[in-house]
MMTF fields as JSON, N, C-alpha, C and O atoms, coordinates in Angstrom:
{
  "mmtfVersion": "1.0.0",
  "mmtfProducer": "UNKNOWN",
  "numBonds": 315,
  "numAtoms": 316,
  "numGroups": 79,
  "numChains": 1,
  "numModels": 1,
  "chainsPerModel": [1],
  "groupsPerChain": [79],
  "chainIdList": ["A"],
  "bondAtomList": [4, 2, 8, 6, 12, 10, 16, 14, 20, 18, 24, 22, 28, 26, 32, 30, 36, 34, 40, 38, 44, 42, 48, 46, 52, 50, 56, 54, 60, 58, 64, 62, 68, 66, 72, 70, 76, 74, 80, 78, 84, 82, 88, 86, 92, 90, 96, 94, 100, 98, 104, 102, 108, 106, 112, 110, 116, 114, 120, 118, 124, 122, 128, 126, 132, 130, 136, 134, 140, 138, 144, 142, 148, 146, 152, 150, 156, 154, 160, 158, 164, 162, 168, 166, 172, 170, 176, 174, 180, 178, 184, 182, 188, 186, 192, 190, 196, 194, 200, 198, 204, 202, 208, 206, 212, 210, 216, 214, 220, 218, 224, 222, 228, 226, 232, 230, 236, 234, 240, 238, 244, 242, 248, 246, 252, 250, 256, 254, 260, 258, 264, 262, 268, 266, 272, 270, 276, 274, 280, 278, 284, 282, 288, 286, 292, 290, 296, 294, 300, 298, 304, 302, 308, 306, 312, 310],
  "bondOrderList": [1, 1, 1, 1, 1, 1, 1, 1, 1, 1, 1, 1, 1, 1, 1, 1, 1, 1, 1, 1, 1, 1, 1, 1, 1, 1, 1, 1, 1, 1, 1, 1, 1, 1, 1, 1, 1, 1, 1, 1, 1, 1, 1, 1, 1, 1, 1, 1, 1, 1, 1, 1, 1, 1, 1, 1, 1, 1, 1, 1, 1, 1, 1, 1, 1, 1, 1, 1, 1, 1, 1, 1, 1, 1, 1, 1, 1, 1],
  "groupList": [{"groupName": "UNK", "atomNameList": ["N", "CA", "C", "O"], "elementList": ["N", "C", "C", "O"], "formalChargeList": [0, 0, 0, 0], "bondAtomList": [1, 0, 2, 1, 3, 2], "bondOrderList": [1, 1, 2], "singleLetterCode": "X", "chemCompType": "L-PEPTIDE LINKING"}],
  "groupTypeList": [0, 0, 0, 0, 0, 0, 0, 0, 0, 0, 0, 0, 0, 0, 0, 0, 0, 0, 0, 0, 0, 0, 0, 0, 0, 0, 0, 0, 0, 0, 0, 0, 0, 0, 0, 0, 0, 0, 0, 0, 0, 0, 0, 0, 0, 0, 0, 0, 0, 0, 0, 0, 0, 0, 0, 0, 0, 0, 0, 0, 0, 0, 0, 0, 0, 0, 0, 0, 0, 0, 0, 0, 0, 0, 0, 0, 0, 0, 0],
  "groupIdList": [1, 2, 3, 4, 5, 6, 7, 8, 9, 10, 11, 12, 13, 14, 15, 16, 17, 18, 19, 20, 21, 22, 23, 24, 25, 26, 27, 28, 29, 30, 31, 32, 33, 34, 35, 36, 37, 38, 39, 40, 41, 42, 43, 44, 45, 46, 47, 48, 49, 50, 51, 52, 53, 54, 55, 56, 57, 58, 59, 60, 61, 62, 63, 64, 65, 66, 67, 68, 69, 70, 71, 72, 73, 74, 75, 76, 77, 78, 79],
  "secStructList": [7, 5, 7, 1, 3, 3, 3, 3, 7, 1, 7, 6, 6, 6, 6, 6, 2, 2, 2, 2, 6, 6, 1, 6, 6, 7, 7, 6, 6, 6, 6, 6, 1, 7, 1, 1, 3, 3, 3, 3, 7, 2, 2, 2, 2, 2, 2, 2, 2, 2, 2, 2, 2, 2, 2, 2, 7, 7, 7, 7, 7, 5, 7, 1, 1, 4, 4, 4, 6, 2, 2, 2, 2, 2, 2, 2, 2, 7, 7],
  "xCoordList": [50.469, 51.735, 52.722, 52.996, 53.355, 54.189, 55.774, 56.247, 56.344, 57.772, 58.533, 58.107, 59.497, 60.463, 61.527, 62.137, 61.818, 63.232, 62.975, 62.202, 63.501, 62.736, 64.394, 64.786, 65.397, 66.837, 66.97, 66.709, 67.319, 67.281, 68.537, 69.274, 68.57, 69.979, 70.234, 69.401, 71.886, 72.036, 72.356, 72.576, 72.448, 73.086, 71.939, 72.044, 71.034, 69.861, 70.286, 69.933, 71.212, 71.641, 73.021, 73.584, 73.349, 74.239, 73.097, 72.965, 72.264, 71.578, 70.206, 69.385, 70.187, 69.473, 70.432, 70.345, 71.068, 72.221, 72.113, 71.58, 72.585, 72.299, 71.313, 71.719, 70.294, 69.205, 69.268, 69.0, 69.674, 70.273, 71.564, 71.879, 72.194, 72.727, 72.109, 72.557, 70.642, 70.0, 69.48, 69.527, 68.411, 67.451, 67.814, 68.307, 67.521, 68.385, 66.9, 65.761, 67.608, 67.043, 66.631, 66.343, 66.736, 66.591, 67.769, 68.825, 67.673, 68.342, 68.411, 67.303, 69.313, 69.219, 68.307, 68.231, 67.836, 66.792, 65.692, 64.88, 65.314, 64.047, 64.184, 63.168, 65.373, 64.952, 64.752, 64.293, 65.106, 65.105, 63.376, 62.842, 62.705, 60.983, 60.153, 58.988, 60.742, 59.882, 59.105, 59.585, 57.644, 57.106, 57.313, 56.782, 58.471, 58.795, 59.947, 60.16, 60.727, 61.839, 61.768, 61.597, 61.855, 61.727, 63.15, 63.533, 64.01, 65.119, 65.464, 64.827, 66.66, 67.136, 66.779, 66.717, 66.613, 66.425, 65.011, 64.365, 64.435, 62.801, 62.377, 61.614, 62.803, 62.549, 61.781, 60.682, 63.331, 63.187, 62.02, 61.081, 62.039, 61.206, 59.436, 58.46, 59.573, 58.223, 57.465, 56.275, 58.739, 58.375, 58.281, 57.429, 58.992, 58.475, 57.354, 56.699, 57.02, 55.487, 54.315, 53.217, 54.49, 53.507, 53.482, 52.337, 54.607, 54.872, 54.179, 53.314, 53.808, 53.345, 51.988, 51.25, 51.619, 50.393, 49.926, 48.871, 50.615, 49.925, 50.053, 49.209, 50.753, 51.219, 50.344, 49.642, 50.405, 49.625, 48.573, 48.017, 48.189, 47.047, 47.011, 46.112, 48.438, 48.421, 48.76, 49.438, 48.049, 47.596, 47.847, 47.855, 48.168, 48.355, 49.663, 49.917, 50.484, 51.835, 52.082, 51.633, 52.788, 53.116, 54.611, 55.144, 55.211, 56.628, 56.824, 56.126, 58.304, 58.203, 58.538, 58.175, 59.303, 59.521, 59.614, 60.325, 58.455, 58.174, 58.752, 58.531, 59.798, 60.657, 61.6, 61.801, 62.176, 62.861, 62.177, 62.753, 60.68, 59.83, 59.136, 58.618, 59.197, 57.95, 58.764, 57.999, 59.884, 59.924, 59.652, 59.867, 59.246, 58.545, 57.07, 56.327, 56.448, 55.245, 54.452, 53.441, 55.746, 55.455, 55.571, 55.122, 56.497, 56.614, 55.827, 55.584, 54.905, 53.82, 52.474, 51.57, 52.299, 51.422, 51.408, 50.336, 52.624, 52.904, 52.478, 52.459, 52.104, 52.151, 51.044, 50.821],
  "yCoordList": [-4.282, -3.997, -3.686, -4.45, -2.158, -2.095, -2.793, -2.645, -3.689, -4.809, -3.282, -2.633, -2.911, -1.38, -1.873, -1.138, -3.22, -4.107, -5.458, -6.079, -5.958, -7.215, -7.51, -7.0, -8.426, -8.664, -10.539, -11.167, -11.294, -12.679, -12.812, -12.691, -13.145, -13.797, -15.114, -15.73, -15.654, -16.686, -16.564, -17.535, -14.997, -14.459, -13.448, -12.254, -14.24, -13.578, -12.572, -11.395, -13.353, -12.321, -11.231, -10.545, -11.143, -9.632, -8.969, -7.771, -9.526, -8.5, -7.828, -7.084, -8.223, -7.987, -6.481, -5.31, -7.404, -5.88, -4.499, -3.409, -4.83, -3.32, -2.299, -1.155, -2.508, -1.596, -1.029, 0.134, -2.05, -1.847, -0.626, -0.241, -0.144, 0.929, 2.42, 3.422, 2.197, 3.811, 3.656, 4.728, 2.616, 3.242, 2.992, 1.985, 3.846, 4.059, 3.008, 2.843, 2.415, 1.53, -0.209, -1.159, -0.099, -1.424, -2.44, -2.355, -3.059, -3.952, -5.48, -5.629, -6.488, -6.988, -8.275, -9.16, -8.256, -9.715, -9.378, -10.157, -7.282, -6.629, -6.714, -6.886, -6.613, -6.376, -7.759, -7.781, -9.133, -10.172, -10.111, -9.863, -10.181, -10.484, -9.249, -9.07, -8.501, -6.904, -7.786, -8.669, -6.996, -7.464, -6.702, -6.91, -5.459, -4.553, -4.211, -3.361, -5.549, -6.402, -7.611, -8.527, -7.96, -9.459, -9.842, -9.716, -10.472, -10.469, -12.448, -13.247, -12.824, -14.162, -14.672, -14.041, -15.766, -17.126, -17.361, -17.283, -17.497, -17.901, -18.295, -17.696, -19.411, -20.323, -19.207, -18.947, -18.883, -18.002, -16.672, -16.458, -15.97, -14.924, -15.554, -15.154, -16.247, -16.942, -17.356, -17.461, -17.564, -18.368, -17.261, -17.243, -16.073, -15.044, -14.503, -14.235, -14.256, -13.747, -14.569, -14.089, -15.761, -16.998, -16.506, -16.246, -16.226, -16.192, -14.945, -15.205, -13.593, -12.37, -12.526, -12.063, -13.421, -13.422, -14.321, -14.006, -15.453, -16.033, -15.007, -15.152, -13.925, -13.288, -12.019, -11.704, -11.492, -10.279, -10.1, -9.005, -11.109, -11.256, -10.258, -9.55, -10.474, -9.665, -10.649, -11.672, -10.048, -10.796, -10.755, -11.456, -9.311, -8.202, -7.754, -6.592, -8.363, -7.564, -6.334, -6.531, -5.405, -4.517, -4.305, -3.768, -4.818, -4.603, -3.827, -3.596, -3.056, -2.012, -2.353, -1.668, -3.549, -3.831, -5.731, -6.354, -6.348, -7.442, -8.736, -9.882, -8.021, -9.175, -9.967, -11.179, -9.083, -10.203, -10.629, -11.027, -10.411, -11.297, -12.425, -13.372, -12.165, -13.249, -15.221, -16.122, -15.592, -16.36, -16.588, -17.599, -15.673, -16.229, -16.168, -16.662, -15.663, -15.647, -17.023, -17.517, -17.537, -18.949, -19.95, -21.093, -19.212, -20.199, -20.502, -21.639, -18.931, -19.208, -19.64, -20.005, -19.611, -20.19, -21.772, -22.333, -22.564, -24.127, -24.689, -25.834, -23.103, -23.765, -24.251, -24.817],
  "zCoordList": [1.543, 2.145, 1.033, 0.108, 1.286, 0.098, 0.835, 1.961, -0.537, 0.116, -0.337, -1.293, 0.349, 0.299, -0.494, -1.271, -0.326, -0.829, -1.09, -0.361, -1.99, -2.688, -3.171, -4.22, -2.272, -2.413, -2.611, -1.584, -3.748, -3.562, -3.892, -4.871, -2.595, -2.128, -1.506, -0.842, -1.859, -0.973, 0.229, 0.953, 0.718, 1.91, 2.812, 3.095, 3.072, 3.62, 4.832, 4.914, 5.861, 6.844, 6.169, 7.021, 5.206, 4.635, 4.022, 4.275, 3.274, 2.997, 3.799, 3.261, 5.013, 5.685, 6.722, 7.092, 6.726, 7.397, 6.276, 6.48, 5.46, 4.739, 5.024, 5.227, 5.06, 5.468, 6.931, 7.233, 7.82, 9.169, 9.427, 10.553, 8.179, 8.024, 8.075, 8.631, 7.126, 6.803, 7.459, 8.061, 8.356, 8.918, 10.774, 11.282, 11.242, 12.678, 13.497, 13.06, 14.921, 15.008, 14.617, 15.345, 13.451, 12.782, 13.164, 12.538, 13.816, 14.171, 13.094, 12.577, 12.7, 12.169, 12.31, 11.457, 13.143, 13.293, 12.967, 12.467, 13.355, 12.851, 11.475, 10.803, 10.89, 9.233, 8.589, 7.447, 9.325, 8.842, 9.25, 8.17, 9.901, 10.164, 9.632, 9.988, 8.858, 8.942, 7.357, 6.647, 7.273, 6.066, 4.819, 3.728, 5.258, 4.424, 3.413, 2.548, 4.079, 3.454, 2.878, 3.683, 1.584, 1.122, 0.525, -0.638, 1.909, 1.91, 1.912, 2.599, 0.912, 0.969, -0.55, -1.605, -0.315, -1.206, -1.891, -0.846, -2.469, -2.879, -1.957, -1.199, -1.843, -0.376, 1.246, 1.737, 1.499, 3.099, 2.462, 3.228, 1.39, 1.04, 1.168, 1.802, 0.599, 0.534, 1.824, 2.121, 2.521, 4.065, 4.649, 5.537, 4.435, 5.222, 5.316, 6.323, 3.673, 3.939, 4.011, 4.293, 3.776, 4.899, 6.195, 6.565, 7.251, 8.359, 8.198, 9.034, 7.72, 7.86, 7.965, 8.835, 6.73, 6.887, 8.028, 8.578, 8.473, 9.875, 10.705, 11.589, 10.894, 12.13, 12.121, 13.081, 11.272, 10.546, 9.823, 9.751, 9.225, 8.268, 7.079, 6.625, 6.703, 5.421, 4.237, 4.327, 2.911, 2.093, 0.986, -0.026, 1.505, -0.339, -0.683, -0.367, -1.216, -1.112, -2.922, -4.051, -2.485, -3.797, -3.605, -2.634, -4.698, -5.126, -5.924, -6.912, -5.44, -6.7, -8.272, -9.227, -8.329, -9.576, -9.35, -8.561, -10.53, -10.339, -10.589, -10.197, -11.594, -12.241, -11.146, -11.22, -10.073, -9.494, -8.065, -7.053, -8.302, -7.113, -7.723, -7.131, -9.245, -9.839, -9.493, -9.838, -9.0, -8.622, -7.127, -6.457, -6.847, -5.08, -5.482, -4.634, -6.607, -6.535, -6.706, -6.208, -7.996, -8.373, -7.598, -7.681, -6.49, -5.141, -4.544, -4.139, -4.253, -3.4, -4.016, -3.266, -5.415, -6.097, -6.111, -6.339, -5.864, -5.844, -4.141, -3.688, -3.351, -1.865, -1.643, -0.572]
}
């Protein structure tokens, strides 16, 4: 699964709205559960794609640039 946006924030629902601007349709609760957004905190990011993979069975994620995911990775490496 390629993540499109990889945003760590303390403001998971503003930056979840942003994208809810370009792409028509996207509603903000869709961009908060989409597996194509890794939007929030270490914490909520991490929990999201737990939640993807129970939901989806996805396993594999590709970011475009790694430096500001490698603390969810370590997250999910401690789970």
């Amino acid at each position: 699964m390629l993540v499109q946006v990889v945003d760590v924030t303390d403001d998971r629902v503003r930056a979840a709205a942003r994208p809810g601007q370009d792409v028509e349709g996207l509603t903000l609760n869709g961009a908060m559960q989409t597996p194509f957004l890794a939007l929030g905190t270490v914490d909520e990011i991490a929990d999201q794609l737990i939640a993807g993979r129970a939901r989806w069975g996805i396993t594999y994620f590709v970011v475009r640039s790694a430096e500001p995911f490698a603390p969810v990775i370590a997250r999910l490496r401690s789970s």
